[in-house]
VORO-580846 format. One record per residue: residue number from 0; x, y, z of N, C-alpha, C in turn. Coordinates in steps of 0.02 Angstrom, whole numbers, plus 50000, padded with zeros to 5 digits. Each point is the difference from the previous one (the first is absolute). Layout:
BEGIN
+-----+-------+-------+-------+-------+-------+-------+-------+-------+-------+
! num !  n.c1 !  n.c2 !  n.c3 ! ca.c1 ! ca.c2 ! ca.c3 !  c.c1 !  c.c2 !  c.c3 !
+-----+-------+-------+-------+-------+-------+-------+-------+-------+-------+
! NUM !     X !     Y !     Z !     X !     Y !     Z !     X !     Y !     Z !
...
+-----+-------+-------+-------+-------+-------+-------+-------+-------+-------+
This chain:
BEGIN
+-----+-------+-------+-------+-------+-------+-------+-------+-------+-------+
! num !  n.c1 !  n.c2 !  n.c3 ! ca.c1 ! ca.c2 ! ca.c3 !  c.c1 !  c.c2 !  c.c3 !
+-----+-------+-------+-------+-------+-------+-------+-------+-------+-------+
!   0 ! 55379 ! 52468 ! 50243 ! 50033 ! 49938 ! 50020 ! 49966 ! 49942 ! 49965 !
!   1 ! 50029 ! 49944 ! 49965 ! 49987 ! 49960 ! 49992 ! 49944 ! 49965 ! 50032 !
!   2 ! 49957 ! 49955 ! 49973 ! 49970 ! 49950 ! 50053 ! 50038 ! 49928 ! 49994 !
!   3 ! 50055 ! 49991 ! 50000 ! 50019 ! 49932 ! 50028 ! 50004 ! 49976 ! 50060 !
!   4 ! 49997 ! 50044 ! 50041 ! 49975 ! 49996 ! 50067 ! 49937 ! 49943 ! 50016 !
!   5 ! 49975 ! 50014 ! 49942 ! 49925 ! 49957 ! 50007 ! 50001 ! 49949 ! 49989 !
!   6 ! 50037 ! 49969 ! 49990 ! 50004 ! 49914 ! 49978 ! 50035 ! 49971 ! 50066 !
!   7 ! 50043 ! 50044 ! 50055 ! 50014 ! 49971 ! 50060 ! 49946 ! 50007 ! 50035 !
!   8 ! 49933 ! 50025 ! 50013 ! 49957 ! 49996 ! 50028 ! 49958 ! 49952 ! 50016 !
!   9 ! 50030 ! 49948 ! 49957 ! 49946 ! 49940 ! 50017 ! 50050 ! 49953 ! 50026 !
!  10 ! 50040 ! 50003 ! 50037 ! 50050 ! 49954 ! 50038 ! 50022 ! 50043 ! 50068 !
!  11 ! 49960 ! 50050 ! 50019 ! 50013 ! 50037 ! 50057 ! 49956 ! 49965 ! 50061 !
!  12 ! 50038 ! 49978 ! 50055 ! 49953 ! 49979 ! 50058 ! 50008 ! 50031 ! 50065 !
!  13 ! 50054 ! 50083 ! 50015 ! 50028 ! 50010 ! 50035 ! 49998 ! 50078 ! 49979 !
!  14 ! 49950 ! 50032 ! 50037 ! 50036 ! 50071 ! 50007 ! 50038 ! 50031 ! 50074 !
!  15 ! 50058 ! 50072 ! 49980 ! 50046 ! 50015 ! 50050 ! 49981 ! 50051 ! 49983 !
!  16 ! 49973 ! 50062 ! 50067 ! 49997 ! 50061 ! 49988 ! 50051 ! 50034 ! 50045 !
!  17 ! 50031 ! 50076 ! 49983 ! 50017 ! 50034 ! 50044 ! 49950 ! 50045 ! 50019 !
!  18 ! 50002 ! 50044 ! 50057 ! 49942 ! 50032 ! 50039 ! 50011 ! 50070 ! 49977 !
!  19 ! 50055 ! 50041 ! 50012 ! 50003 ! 50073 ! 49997 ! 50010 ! 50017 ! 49918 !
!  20 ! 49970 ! 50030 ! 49965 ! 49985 ! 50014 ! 49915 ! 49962 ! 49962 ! 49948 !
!  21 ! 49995 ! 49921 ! 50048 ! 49960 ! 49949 ! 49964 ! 49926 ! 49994 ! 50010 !
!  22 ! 50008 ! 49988 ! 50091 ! 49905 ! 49986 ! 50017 ! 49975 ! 50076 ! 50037 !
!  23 ! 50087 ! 50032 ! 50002 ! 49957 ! 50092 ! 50028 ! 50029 ! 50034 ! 49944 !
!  24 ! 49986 ! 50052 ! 49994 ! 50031 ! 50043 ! 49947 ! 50071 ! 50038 ! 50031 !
!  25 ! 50017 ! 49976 ! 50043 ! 50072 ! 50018 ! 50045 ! 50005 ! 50049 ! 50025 !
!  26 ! 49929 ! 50031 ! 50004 ! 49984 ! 50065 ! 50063 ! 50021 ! 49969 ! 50045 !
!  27 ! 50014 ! 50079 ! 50078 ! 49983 ! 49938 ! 50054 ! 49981 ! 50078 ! 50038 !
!  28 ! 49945 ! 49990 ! 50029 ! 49968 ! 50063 ! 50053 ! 50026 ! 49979 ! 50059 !
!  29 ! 50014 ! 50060 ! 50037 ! 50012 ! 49999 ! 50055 ! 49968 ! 50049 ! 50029 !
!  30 ! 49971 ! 49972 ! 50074 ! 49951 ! 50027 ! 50014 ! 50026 ! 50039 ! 50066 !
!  31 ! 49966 ! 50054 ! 50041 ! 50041 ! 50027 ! 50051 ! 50034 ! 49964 ! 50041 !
!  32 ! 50004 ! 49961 ! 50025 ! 50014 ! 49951 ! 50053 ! 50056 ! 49964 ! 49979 !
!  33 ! 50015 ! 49995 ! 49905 ! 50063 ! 49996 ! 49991 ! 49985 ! 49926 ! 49956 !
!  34 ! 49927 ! 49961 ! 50011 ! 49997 ! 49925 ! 49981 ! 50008 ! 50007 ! 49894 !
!  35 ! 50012 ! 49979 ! 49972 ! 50023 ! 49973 ! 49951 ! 49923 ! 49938 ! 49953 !
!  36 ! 49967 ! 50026 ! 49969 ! 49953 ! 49990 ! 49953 ! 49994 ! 49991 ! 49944 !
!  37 ! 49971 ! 49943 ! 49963 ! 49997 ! 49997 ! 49934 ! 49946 ! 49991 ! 49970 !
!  38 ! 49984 ! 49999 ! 49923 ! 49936 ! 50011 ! 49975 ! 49999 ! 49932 ! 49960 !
!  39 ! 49955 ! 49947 ! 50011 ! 50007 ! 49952 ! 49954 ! 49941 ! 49995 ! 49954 !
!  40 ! 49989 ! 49979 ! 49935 ! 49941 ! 49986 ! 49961 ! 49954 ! 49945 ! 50004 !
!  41 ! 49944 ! 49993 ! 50025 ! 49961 ! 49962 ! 50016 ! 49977 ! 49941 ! 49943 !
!  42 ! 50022 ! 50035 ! 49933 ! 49993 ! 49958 ! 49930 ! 50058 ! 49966 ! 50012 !
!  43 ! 50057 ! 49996 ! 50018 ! 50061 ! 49971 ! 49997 ! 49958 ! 49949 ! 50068 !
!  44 ! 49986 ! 49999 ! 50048 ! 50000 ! 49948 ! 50047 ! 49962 ! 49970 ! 49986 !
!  45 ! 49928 ! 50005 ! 49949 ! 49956 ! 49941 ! 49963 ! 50051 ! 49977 ! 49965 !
!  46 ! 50050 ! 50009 ! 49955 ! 50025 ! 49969 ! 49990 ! 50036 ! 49963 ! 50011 !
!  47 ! 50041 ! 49996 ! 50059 ! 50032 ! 49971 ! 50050 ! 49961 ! 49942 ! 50034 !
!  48 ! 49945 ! 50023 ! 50005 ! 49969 ! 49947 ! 50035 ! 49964 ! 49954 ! 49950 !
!  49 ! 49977 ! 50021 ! 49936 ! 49966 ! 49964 ! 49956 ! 50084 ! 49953 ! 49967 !
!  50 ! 50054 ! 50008 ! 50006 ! 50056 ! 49955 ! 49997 ! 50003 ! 49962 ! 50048 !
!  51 ! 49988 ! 50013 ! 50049 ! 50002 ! 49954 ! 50077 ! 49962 ! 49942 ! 49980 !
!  52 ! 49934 ! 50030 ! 49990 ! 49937 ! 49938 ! 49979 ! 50020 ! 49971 ! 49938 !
!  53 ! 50028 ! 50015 ! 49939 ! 50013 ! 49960 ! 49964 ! 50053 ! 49955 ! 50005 !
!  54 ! 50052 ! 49992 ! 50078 ! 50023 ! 49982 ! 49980 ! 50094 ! 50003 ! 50001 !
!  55 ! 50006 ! 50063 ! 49980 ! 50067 ! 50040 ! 49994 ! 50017 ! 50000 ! 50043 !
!  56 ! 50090 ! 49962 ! 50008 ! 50040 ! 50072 ! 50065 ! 50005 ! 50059 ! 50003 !
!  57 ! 49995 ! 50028 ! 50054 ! 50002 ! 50056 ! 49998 ! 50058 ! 50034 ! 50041 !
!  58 ! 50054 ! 50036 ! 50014 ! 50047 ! 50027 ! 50035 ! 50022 ! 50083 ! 49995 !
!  59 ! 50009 ! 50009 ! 50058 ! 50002 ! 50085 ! 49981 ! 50086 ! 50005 ! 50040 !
!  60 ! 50018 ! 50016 ! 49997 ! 50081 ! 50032 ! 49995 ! 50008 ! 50058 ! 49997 !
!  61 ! 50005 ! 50032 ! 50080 ! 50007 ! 50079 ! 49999 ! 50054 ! 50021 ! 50059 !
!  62 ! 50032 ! 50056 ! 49982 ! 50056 ! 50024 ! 50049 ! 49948 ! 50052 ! 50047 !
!  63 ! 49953 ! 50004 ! 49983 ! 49954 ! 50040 ! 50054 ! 49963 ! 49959 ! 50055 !
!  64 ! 50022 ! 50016 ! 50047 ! 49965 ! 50012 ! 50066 ! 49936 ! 49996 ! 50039 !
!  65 ! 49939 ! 50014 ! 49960 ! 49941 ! 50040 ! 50030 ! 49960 ! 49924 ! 50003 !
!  66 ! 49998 ! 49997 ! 50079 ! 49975 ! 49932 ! 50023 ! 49917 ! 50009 ! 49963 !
!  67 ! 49967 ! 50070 ! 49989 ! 49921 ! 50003 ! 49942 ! 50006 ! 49975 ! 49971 !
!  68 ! 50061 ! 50008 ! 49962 ! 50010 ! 49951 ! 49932 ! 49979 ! 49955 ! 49989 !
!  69 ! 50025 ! 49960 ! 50044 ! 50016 ! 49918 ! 50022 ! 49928 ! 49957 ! 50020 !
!  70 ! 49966 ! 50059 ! 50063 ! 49926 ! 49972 ! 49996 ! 49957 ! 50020 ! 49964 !
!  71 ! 49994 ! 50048 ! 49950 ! 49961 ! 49988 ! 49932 ! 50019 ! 49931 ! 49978 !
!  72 ! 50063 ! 50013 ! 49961 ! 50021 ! 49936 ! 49967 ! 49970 ! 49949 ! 50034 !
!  73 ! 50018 ! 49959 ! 50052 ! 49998 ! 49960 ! 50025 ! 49905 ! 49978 ! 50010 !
!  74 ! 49963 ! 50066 ! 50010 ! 49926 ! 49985 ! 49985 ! 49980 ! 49988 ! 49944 !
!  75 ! 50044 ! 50012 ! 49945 ! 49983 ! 49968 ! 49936 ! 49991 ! 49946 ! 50000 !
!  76 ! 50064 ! 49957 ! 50027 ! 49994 ! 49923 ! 49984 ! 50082 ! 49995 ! 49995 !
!  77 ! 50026 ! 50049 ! 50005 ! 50086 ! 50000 ! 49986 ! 50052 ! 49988 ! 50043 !
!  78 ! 50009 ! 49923 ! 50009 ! 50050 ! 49977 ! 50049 ! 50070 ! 50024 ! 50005 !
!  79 ! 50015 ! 49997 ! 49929 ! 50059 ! 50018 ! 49991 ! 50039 ! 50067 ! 50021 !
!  80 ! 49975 ! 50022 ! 50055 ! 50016 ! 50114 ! 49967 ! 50065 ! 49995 ! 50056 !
!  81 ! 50034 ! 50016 ! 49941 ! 50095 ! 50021 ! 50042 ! 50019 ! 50076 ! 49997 !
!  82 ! 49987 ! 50028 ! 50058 ! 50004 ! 50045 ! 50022 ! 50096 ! 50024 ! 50026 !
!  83 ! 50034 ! 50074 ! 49980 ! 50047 ! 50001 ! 50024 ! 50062 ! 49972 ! 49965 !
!  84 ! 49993 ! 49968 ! 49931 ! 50009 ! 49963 ! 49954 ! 50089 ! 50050 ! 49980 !
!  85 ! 50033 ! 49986 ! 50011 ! 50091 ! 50021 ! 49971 ! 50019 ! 49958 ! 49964 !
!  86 ! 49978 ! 49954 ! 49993 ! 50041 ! 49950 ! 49949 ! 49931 ! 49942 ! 49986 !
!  87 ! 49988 ! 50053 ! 49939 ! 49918 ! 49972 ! 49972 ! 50023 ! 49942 ! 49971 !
!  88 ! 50081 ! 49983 ! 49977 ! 50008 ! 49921 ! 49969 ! 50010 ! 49963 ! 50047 !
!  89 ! 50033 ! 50012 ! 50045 ! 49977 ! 49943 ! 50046 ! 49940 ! 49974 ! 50018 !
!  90 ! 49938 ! 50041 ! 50023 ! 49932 ! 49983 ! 50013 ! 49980 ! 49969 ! 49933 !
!  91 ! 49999 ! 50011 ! 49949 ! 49989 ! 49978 ! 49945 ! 49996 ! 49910 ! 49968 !
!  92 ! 50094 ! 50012 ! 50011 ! 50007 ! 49930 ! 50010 ! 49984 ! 49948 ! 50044 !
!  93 ! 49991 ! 50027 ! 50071 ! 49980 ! 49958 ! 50040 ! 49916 ! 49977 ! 49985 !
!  94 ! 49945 ! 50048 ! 49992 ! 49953 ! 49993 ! 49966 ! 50008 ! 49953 ! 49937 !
!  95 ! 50019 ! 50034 ! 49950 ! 49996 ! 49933 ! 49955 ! 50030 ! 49923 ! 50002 !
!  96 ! 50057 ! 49994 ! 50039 ! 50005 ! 49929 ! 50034 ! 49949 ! 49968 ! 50044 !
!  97 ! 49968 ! 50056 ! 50032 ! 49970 ! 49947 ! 50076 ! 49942 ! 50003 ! 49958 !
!  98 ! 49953 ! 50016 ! 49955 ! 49951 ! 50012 ! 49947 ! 50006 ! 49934 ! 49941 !
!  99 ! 50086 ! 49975 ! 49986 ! 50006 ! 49964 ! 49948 ! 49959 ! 50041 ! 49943 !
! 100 ! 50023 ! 50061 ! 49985 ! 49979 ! 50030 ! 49935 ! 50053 ! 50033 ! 49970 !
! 101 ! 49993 ! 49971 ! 49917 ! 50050 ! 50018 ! 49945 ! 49994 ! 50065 ! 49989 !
! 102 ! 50050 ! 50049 ! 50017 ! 50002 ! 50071 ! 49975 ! 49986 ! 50019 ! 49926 !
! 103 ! 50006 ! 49970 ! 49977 ! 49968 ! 50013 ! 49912 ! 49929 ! 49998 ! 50024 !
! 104 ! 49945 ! 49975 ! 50035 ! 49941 ! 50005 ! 49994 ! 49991 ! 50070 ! 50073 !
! 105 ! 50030 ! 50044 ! 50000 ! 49989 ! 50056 ! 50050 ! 49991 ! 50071 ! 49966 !
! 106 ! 49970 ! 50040 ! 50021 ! 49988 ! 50061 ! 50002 ! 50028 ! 50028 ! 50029 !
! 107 ! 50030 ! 50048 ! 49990 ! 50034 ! 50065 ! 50052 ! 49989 ! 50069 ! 49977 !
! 108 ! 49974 ! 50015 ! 50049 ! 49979 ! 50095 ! 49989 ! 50033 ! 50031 ! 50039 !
! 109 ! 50041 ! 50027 ! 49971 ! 50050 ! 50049 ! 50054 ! 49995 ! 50074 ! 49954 !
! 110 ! 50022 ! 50046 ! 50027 ! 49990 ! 50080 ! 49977 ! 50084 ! 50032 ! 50011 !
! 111 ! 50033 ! 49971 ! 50037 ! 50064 ! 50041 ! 50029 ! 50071 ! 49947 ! 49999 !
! 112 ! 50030 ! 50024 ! 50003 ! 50104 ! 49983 ! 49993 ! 49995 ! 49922 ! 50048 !
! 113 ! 49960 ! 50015 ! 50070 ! 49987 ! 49937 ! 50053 ! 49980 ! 49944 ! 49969 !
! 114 ! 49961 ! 50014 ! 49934 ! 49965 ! 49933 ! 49991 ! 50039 ! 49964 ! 49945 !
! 115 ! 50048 ! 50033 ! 49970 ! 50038 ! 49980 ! 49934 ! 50014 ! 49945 ! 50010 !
! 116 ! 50026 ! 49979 ! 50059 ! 50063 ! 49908 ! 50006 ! 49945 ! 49964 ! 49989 !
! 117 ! 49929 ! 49987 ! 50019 ! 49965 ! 49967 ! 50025 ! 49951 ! 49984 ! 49916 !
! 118 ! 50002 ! 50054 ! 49953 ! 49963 ! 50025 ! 49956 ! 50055 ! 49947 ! 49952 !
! 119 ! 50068 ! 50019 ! 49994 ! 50017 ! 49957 ! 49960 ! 50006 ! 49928 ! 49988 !
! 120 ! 49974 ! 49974 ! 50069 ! 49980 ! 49922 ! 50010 ! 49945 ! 49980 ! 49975 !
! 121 ! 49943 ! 50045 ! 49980 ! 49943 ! 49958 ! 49994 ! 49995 ! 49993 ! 49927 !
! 122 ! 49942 ! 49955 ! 49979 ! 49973 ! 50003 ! 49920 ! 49975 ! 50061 ! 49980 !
! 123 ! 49954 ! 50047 ! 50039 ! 49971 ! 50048 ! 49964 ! 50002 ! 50037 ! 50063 !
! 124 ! 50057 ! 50045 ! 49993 ! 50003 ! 50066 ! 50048 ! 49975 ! 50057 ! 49960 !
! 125 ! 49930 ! 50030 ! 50048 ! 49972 ! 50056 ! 49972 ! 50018 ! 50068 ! 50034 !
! 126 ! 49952 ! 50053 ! 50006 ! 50013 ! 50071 ! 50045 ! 49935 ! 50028 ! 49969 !
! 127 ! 49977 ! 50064 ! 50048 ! 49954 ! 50034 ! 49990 ! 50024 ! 50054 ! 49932 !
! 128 ! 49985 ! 50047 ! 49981 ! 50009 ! 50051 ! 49968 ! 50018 ! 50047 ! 50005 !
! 129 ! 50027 ! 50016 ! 50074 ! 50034 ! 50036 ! 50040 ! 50057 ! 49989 ! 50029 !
! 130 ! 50022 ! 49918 ! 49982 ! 50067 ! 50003 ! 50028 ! 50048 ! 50023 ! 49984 !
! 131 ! 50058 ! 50011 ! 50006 ! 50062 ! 50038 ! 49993 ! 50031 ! 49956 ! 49917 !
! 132 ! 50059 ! 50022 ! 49994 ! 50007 ! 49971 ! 49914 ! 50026 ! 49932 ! 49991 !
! 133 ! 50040 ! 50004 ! 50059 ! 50045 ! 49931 ! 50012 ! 49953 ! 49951 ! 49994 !
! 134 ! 49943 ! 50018 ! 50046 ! 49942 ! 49929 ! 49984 ! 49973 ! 49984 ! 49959 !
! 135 ! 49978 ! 50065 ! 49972 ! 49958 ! 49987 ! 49916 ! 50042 ! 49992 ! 49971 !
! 136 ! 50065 ! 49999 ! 49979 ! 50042 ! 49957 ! 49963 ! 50009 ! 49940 ! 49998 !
! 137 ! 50002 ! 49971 ! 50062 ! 50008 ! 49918 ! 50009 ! 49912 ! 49970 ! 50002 !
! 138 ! 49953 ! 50052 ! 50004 ! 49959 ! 49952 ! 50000 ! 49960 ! 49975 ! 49925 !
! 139 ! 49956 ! 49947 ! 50010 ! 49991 ! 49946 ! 49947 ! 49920 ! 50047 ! 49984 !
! 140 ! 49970 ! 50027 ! 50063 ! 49955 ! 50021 ! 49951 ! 49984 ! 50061 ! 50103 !
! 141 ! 49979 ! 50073 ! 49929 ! 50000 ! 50054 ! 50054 ! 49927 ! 50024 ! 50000 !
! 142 ! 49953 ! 50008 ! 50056 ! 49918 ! 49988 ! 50015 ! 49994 ! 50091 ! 49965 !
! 143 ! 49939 ! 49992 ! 49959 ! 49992 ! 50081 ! 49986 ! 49962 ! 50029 ! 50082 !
! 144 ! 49991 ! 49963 ! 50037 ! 49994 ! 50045 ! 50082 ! 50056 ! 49991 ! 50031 !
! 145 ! 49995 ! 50060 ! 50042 ! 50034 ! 50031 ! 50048 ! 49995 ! 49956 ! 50059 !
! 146 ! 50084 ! 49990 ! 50043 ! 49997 ! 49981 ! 50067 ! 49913 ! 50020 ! 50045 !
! 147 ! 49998 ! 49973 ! 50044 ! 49926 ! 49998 ! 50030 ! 49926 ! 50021 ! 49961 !
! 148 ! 49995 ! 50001 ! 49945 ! 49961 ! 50025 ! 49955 ! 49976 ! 49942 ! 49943 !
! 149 ! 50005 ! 49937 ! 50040 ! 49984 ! 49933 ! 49959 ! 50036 ! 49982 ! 49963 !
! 150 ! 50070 ! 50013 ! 49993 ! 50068 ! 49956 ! 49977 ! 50004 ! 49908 ! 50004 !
! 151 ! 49991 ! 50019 ! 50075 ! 49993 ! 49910 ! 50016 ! 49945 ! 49966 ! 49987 !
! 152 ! 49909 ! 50031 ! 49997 ! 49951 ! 49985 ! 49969 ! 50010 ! 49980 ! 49922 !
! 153 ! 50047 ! 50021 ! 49984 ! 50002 ! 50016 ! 49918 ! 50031 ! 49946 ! 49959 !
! 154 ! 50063 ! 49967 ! 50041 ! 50043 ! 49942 ! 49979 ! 49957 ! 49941 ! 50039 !
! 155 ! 49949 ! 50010 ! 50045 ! 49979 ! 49942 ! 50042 ! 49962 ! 49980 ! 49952 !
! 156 ! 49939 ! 50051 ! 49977 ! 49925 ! 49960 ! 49968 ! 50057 ! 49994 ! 49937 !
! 157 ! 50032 ! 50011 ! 49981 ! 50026 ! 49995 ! 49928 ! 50019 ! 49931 ! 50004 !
! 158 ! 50050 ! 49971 ! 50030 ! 50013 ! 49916 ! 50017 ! 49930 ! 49945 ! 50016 !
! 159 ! 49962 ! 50033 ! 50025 ! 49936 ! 49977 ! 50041 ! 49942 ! 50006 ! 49936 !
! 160 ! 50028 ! 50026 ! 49950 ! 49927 ! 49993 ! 49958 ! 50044 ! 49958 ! 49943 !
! 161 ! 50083 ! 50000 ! 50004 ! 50004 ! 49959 ! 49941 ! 50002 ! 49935 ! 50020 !
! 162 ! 50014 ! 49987 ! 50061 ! 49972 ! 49925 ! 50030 ! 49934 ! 49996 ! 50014 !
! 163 ! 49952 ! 50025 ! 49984 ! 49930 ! 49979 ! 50012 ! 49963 ! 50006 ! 50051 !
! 164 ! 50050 ! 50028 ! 50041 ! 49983 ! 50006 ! 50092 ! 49980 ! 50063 ! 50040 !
! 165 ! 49981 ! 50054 ! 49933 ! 49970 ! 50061 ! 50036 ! 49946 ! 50000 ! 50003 !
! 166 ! 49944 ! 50036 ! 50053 ! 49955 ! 49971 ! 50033 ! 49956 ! 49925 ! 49981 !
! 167 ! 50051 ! 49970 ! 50002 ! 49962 ! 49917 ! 50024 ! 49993 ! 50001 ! 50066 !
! 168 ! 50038 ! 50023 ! 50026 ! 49986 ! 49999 ! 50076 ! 49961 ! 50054 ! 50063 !
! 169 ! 49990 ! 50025 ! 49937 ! 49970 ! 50060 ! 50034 ! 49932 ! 50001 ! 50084 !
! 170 ! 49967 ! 49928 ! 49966 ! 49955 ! 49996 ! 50055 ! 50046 ! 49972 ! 50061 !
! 171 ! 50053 ! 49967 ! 50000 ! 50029 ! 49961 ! 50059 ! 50018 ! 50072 ! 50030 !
! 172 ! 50028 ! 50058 ! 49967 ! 50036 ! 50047 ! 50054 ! 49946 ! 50037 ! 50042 !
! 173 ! 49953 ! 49987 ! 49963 ! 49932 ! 50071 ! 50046 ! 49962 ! 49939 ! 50036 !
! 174 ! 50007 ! 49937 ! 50013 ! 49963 ! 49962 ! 50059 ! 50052 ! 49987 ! 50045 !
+-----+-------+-------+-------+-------+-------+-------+-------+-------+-------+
């Protein structure tokens, strides 16, 4: 793939993740009792949070459920987490209005068919390396990792080091 992708990177102030193939690898264990589990990458939530501190919106947009989810996320630093999500353009838009942020400066990582409407709104809609074809077709640039396997680490420090803002902040997140 091209790198023209890389020249929108320095006008990005807004990333949008989806949860199931993006920040998990779209397993889901279930355990006797029937509860519903996911595996997230701990390199992906430094990154999440080292965007928080620099700075970045951050929004996650998921048709899944799993209130874990939500309080990981949310112990990151991630206000935004829309859980239960059927109509990811609606949440979307409402976010980027009540935000006052230009969709040309957004990120979107989606992996699946759900995230397409939402993918074709932004400036630089990406996907892991695992998503299905529909996505890696429309997207602007596709992460050589895999859903939960530092996909979202991968497009984060990549924006974050071409703006100058990967670990500058590093001491504010560990005090």
């Amino acid at each position: 793939m091209a790198d023209s992708y890389k020249t929108m990177l320095h006008k990005i102030n807004t990333f949008i993740f989806d949860v199931d193939g993006v920040l998990t690898n779209g397993g889901i264990y279930i355990t006797p009792e029937g509860e519903l589990t996911r595996k997230m990458n701990v390199k992906d939530g430094f990154a999440l949070k080292s965007a928080l501190v620099a700075g970045f919106n951050i929004c996650i947009i998921t048709g899944g459920t799993n209130n874990g989810v939500k309080i990981r996320l949310e112990n990151l630093g991630i206000k935004d987490v829309h859980l239960g999500a059927h109509d990811k353009i609606e949440i979307f838009e409402k976010f980027i209005t009540s935000k006052q942020i230009d969709p040309g400066h957004v990120i979107y990582m989606g992996d699946d068919i759900p995230d397409l409407q939402v993918m074709q709104k932004v400036g630089l809609p990406c996907c892991p390396q695992d998503a299905c074809p529909e996505i890696k077709s429309i997207s602007k640039y596709v992460s050589h990792k895999k859903g939960g396997e530092g996909a979202v680490r991968d497009i984060i420090e990549q924006v974050l080091k071409v703006q100058g803002k990967w670990m500058v902040n590093f001491e504010a997140q560990n005090n």
